[in-house]
VMD Tcl script that draws the C-alpha trace (Angstrom):
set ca {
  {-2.20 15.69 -12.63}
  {-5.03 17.75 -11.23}
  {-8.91 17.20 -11.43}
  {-9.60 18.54 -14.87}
  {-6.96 16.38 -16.52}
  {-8.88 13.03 -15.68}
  {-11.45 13.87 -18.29}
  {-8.89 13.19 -20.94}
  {-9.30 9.82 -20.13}
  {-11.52 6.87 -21.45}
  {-14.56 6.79 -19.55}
  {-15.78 3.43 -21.32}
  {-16.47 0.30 -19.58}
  {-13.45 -1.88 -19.38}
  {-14.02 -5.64 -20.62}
  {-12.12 -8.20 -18.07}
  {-10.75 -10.91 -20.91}
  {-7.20 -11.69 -19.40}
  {-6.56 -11.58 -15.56}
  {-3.12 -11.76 -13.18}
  {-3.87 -13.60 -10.02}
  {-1.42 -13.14 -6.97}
  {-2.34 -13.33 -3.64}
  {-1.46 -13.96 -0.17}
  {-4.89 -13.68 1.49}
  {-6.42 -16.08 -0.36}
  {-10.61 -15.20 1.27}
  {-13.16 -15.84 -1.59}
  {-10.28 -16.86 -4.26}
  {-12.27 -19.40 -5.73}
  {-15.61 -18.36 -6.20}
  {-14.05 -15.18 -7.65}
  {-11.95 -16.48 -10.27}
  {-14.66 -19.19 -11.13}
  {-16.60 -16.40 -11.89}
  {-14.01 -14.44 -13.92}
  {-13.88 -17.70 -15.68}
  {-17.55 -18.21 -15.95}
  {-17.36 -15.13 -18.46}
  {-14.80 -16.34 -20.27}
  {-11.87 -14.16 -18.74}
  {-8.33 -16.41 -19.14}
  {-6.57 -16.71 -15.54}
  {-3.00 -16.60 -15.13}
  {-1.51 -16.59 -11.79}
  {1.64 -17.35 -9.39}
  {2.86 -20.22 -7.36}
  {0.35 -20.59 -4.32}
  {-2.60 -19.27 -6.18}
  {-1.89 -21.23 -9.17}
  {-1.99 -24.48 -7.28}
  {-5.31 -23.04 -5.07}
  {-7.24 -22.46 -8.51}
  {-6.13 -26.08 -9.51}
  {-7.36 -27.31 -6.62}
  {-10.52 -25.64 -7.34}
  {-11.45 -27.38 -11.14}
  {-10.74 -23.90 -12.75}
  {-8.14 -23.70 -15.88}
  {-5.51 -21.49 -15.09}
  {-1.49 -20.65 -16.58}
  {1.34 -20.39 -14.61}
  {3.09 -16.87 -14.96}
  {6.42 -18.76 -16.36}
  {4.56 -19.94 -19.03}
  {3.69 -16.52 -19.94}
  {7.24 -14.79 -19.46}
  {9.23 -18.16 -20.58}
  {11.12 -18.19 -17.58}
  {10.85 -20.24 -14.60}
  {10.19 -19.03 -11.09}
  {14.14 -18.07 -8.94}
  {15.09 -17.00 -6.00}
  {13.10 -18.90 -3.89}
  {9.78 -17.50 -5.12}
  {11.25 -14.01 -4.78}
  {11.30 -13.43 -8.60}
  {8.40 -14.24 -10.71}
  {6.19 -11.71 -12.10}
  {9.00 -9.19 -12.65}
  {9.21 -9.36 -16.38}
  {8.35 -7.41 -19.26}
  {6.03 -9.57 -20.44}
  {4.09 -9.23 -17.07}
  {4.43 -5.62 -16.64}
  {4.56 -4.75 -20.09}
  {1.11 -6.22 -20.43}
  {-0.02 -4.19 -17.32}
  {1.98 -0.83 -17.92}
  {0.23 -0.91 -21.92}
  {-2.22 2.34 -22.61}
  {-5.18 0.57 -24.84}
  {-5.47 4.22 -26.28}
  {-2.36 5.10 -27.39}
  {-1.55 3.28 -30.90}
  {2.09 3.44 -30.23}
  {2.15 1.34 -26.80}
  {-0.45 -1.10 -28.30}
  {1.79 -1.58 -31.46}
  {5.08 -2.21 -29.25}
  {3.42 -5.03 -27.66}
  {2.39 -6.21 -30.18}
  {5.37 -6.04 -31.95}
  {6.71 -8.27 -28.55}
  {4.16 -10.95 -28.50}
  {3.13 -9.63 -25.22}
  {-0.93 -9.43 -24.71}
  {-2.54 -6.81 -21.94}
  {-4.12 -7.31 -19.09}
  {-7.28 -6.16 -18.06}
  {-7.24 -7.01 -14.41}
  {-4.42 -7.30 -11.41}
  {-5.83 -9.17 -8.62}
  {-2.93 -8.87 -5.65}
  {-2.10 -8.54 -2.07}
  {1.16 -8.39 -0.27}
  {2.87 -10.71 1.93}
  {1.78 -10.39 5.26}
  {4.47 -8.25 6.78}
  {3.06 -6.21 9.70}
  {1.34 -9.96 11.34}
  {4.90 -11.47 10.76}
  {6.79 -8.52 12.67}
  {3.77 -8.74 15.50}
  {4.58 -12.19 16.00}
  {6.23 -12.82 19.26}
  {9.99 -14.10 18.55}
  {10.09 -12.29 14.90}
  {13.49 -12.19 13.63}
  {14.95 -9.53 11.56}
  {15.25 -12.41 8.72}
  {11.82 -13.57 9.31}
  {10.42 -9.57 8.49}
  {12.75 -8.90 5.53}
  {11.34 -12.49 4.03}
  {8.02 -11.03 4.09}
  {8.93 -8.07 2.47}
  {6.88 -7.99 -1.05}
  {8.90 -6.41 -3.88}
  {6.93 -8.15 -6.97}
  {3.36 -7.35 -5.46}
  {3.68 -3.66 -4.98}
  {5.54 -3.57 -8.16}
  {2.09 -4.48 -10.00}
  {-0.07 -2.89 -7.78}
  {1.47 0.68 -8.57}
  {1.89 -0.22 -12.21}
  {-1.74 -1.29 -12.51}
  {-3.08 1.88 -10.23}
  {-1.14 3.79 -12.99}
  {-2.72 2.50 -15.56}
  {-6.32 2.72 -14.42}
  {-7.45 3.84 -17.55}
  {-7.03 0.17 -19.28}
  {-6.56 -2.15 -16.26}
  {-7.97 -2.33 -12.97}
  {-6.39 -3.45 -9.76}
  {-8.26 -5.39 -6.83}
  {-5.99 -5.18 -3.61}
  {-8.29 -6.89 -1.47}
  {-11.29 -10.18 -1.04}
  {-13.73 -7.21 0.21}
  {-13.74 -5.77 -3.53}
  {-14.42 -9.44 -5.03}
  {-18.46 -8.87 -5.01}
  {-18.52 -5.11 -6.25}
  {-16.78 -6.56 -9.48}
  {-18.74 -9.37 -9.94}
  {-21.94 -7.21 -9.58}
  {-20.37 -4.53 -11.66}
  {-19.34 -7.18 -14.62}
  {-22.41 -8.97 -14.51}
  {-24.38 -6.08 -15.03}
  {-21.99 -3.72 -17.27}
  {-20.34 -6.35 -19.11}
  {-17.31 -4.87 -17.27}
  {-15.58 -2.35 -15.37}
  {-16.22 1.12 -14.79}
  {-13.72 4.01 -15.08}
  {-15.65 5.35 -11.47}
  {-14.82 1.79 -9.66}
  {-11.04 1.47 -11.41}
  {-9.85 5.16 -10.12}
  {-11.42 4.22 -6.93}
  {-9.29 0.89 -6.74}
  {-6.41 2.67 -8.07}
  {-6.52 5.14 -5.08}
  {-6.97 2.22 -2.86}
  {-4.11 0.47 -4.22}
  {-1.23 3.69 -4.01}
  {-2.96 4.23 0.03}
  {-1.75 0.69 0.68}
  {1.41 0.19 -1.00}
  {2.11 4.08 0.75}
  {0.71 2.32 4.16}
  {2.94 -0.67 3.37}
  {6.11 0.86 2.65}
  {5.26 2.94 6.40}
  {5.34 -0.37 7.97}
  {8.59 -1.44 6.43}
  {9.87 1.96 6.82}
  {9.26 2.33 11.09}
  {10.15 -1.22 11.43}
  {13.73 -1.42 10.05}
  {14.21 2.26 12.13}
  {12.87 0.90 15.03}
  {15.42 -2.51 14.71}
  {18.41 -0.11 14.32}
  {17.58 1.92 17.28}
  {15.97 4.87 15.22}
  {13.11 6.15 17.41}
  {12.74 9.86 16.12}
  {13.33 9.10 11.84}
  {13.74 12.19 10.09}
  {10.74 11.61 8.21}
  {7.55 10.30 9.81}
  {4.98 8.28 7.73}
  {2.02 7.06 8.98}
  {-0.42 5.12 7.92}
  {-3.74 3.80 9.34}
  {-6.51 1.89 7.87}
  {-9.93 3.49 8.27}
  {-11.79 1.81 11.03}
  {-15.29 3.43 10.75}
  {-16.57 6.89 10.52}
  {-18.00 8.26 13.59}
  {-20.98 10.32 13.94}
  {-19.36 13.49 14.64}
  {-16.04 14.74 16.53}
  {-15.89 16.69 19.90}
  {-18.84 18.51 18.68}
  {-21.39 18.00 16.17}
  {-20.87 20.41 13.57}
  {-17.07 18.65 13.24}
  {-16.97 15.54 10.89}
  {-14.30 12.64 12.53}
  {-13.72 9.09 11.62}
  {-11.80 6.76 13.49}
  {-8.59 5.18 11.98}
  {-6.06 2.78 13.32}
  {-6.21 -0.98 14.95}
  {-8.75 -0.25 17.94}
  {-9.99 -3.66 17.35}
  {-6.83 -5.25 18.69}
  {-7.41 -3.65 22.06}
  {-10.84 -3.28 22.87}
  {-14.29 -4.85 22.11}
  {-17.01 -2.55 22.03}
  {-19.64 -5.83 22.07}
  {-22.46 -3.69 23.95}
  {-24.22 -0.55 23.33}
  {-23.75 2.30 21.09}
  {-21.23 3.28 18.46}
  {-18.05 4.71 20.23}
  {-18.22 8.46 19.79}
  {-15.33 10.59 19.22}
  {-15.04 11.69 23.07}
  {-15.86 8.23 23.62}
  {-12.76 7.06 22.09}
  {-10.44 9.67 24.09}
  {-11.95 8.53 27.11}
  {-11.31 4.98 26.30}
  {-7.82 5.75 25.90}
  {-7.41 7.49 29.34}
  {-8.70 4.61 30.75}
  {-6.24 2.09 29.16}
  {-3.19 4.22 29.67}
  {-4.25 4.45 33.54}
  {-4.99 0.55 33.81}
  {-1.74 -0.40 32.20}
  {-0.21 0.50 35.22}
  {-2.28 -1.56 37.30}
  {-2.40 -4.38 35.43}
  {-0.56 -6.59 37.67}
  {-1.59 -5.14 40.66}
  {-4.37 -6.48 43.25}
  {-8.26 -5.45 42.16}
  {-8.40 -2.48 40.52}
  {-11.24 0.51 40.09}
  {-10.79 3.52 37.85}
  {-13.22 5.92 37.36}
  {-12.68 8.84 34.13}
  {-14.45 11.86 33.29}
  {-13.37 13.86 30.24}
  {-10.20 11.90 30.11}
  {-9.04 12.22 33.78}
  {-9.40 10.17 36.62}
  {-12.14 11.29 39.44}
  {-11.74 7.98 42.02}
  {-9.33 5.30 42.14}
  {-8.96 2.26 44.52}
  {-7.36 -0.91 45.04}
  {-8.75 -3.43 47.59}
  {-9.32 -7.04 48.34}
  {-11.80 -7.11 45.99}
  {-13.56 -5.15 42.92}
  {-16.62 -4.61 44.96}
  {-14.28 -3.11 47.59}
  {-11.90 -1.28 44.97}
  {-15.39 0.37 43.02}
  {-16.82 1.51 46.87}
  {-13.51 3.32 47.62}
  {-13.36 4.86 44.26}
  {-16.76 5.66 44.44}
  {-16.33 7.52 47.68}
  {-13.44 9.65 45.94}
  {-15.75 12.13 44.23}
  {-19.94 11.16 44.28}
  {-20.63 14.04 41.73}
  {-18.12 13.72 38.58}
  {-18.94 9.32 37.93}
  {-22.60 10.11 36.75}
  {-22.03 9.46 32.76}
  {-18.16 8.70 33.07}
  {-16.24 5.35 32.03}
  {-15.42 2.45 34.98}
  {-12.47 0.07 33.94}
  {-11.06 -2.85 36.44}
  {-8.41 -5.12 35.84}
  {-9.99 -7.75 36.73}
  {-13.04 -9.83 35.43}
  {-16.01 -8.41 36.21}
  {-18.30 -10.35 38.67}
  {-21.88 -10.18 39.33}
  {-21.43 -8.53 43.20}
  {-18.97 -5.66 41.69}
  {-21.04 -5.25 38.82}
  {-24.15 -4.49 40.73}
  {-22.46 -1.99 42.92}
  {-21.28 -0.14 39.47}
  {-25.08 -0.27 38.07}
  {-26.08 2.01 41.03}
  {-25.26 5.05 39.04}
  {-25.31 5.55 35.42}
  {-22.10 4.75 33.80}
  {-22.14 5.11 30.13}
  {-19.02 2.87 29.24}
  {-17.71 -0.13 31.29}
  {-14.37 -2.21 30.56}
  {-12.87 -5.63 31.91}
  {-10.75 -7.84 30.41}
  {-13.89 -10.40 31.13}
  {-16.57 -10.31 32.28}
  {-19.01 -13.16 34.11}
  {-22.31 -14.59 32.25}
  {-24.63 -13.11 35.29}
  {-23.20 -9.75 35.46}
  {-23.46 -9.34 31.62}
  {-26.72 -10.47 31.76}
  {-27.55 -7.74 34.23}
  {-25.15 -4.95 32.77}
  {-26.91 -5.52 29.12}
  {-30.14 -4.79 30.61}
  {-29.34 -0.84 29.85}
  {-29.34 -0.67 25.95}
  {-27.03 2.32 25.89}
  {-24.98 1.39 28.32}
  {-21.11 0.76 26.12}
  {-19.61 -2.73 27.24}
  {-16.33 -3.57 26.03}
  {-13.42 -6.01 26.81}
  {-10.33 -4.81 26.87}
  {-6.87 -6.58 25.49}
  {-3.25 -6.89 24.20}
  {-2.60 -3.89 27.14}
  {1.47 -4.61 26.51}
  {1.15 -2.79 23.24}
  {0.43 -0.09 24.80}
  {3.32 0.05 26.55}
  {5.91 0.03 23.74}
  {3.90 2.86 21.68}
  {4.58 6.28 20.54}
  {1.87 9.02 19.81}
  {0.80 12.29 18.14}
  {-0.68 14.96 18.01}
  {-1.65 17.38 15.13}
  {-0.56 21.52 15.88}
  {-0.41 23.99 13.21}
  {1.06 23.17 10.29}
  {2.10 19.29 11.42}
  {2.23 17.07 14.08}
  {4.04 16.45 17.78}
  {5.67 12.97 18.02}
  {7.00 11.47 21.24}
  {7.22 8.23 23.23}
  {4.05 7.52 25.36}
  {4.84 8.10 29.15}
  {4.57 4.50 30.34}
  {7.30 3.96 32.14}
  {6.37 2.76 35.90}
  {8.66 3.94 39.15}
  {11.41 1.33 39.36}
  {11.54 -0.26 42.80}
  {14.66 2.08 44.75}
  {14.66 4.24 41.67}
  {13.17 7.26 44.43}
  {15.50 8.97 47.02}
  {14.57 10.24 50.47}
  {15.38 13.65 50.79}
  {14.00 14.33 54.17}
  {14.86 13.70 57.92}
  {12.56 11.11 58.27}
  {12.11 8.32 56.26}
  {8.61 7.15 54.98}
  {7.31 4.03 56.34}
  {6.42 1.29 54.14}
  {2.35 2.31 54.69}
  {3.28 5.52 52.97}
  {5.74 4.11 50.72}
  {3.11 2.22 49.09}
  {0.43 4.96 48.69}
  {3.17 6.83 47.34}
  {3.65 4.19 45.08}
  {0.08 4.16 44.10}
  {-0.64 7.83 43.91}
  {2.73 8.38 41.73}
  {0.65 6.36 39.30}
  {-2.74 7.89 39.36}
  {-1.17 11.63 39.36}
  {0.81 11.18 35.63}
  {-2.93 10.85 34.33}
  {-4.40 13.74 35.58}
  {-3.93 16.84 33.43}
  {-1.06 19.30 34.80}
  {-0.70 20.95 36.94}
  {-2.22 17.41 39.26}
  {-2.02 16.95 42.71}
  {-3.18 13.25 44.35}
  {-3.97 12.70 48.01}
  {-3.97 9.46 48.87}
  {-4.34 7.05 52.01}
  {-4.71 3.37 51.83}
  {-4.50 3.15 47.92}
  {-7.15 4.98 47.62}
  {-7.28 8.62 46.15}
  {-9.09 11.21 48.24}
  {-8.90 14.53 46.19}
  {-7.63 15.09 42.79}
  {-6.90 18.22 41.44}
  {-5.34 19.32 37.90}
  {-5.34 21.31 34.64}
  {-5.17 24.71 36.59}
  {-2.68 27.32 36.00}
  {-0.84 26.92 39.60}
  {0.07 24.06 41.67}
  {-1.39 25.50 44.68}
  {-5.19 25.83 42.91}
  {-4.27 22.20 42.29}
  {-3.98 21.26 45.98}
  {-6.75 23.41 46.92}
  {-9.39 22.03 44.25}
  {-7.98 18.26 45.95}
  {-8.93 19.65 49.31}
  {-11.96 21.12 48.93}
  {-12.97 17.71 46.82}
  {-12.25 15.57 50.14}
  {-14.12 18.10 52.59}
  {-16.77 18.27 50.08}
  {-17.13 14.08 50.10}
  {-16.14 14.37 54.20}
  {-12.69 12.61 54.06}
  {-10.09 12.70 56.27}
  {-6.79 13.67 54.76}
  {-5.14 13.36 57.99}
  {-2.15 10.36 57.13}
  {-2.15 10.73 53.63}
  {0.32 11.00 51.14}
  {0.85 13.39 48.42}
  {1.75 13.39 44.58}
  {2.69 16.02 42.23}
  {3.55 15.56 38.86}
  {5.92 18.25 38.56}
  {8.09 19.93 41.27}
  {6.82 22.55 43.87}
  {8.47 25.80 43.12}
  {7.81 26.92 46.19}
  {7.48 25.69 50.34}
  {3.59 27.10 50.07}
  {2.56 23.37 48.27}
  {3.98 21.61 51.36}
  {2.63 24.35 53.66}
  {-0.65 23.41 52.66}
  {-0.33 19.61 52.24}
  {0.41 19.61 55.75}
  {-2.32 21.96 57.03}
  {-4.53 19.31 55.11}
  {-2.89 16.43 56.94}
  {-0.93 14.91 54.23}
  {2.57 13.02 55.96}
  {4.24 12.28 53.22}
  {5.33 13.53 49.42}
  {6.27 12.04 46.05}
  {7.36 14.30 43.73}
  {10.06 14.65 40.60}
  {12.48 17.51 42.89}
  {14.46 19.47 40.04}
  {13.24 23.29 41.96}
  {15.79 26.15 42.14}
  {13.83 26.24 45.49}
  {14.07 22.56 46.58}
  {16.05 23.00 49.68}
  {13.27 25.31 51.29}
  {10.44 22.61 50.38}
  {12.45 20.12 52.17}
  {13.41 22.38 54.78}
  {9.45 23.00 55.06}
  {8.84 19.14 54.88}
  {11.15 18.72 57.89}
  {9.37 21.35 59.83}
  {6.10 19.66 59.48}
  {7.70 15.96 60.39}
  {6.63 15.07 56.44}
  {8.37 11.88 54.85}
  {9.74 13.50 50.89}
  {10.80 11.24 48.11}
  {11.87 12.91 44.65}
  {11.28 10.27 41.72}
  {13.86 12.49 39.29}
  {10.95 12.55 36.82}
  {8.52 14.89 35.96}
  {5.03 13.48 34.53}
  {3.11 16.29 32.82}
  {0.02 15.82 30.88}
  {-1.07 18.70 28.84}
}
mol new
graphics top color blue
foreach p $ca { graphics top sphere $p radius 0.5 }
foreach p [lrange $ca 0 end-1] q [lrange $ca 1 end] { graphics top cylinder $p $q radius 0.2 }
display resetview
């Protein structure tokens, strides 16, 4: 149906005289119905909500009375029926409907008030079983939320407590309904039985070991709409469940860029979530200094010391909670967003102190590590599994003469980490876990390494000991040539090069320690 055909349709106000109540999420129930009641609509209603309105004072039928047949099945049949859906599916309009109910003693309804069992919390449960999910799989709900959205024209449909007061406004001063506010609630209703359905959809492919379906449906709720994308002539809103990660309880509205930064940061800290204090610095969604010491204090100084120039205006994450000694040391340059998984009463009272300044605690990291992404090209989307996956412990193999000691072995370790978050082609040196030049998202390796160099002379550190990482293999000896004219001693990188044998055979001129991981970690 396109645009023009809507204005066949009624565009009267729609009395509310005979309402289906059904609900899981049972927010604001009562005051709503009483008030449905107050102007003299007649309630009918299911099981739980029957009882609830009961409970309440307010009169109210049971749907069995209506269809003359008793609730089965364990509460898994009750409103399918004619005399349920024949009174929703009815066009007040047409003569011929309106005479065929009629004709069945069954009366229209002017409202649906539903929402659906609650299907994605049960499957985000820890423990969920398969029979738990498929319990709280609605089949009745969705049944009269599509059949009302249908019917818009003579019924409307309320899928959710946060429409309660726009009807009760809207019938208290229209005597009714509008046809504006039931096609609105009739979109509202097909976007979440569509979203719904999604959920049901991914999670039964998902239990059978489906991870690439051949047809992908998402579906995200709306979380806010931003004040412009990358740039402000671009409109952008912000849609998913942000909210279960992070806390934005400080400062300004996230911004679009805001966001992708946010999520370079988490992706980064989920890999040092368990180890000792943490400090990542990000810039336009890659790392610029990264440390882990004895302390945050320590970890931010080291970090810090990485690159002086890129921090001013980027985002500083820990994994630890923030205290008052590591927060001041952060405040000594402007940092526009800040995130801890907690933070301490004095060092929120002095990080507040900058209005702007974006505050937010960070949680729930693990789901992180079990997700998937996109991302839209011409014509569709790109769909893979998020690169989360950590370097097993023996899962590397030596490939040189000489072996790396466990000094290097661990800044390997560390660096291997910070370099699958830089944007190819990345280079990492690191000494002491702490990085000392980072270079990426050039069009050759080599530029890579030199950009990384140049960083450290430029912020006069010594590269001498350090170790290397590359996110891809070198194609050719020259990368190793000029790690070790920097000073680097050792190298982690995925191996896989036509030309590996001469960048070992370099590696073993120069003394270097080489590991290959056997996986390559580009970020485009």
């Amino acid at each position: 149906m396109n645009t023009t055909d809507l204005n066949s349709f009624s565009k009267s106000v729609l009395p509310v005289k005979r309402v289906l109540l059904s609900v899981t999420d049972k927010a604001g129930l009562e005051s709503f119905a009483g008030a449905l009641n107050a102007s003299g609509a007649e309630l009918i209603s299911t099981g739980g909500t029957a009882a609830r309105l009961r409970s309440a004072g307010l009169k109210v039928r049971d749907v069995s009375e209506i269809t003359g047949f008793p609730e089965c099945l364990d509460g898994r049949v009750k409103t399918l029926h004619p005399s349920v859906h024949g009174g929703i599916l009815a066009r007040k309009n047409n003569t011929s409907d309106m005479q065929t109910i009629q004709d069945l003693e069954i009366k229209p309804f002017d409202l649906i008030v539903v929402n659906l069992y609650p299907f994605r919390e049960t499957i985000a449960r820890p423990g969920c079983s398969v029979e738990e999910a498929i319990e709280n799989i609605d089949i009745g709900g969705p049944a009269m939320i599509r059949a009302a959205a249908k019917n818009f024209d003579s019924v409307c449909v309320v899928t959710s407590p946060d429409q309660y007061e726009i009807l009760t406004n809207e019938i208290d001063e229209f005597g009714g309904i509008r046809y504006e506010t039931r096609l609105a609630f009739a979109r509202e209703a097909f976007s979440k039985t569509a979203q719904y359905d999604s959920w049901i959809s991914t999670y039964l492919g998902r239990t059978s070991g489906e991870s690439l379906p051949e047809r992908l449906t998402l579906a995200f709720d709306k979380s806010g709409d931003l004040r412009y994308g990358e740039n402000p002539h671009q409109a952008a809103g912000v849609y998913g469940i942000q909210h279960e990660l992070i806390d934005c309880f400080h400062g300004k509205q996230l911004s679009y860029n805001n966001y992708l930064d946010v999520e370079a940061a988490l992706n980064l800290a989920v890999l040092f979530k368990d180890d000792e204090p943490t400090c990542i610095i990000i810039k336009h969604t890659n790392p610029c200094g990264i440390a882990t010491a004895g302390s945050l204090t320590e970890a931010w100084l080291k970090a810090f010391e990485t690159d002086k120039n890129s921090p001013f205006g980027g985002i500083v994450i820990v994994n630890r909670i923030l205290e008052i000694e590591a927060a001041r040391a952060i405040d000594t340059i402007f940092t526009e967003i800040i995130l801890a998984p907690a933070y301490s009463e004095d060092a929120l009272e002095l990080l507040k102190a900058k209005a702007n300044r974006r505050l937010i605690i960070y949680r729930n990291t693990d789901m992180l590590k079990s997700s998937w992404n996109s991302r839209g090209i011409f014509g569709g989307i790109l769909y893979q599994q998020s690169d989360l996956e950590d370097l097993e412990k023996g899962s590397h193999k030596t490939v040189t003469e000489r072996r790396p000691t466990p000094d290097e072995l661990r800044d390997m370790e560390f660096a291997w980490k910070v370099v699958r978050r830089v944007s190819s082609n990345a280079i990492v040196f690191a000494r002491n876990r702490q990085t000392l030049g980072i270079g990426g998202g050039q069009t050759s390796r080599v530029e890579s390494s030199r950009i990384a160099v140049e960083k450290a002379a430029r912020e006069q550190l010594d590269l001498r000991n350090s170790v290397i990482a590359s996110d891809a293999f070198f194609p050719f000896a020259d990368g190793i040539e000029a790690a070790a004219r920097a000073g680097a001693t050792a190298v982690i990188q995925p191996g896989g090069s036509m030309r590996d044998q001469e960048v070992i055979d370099a590696a073993n001129r120069h003394g270097m320690a080489m590991v290959f991981t056997g996986r390559r970690h580009f970020r485009h």
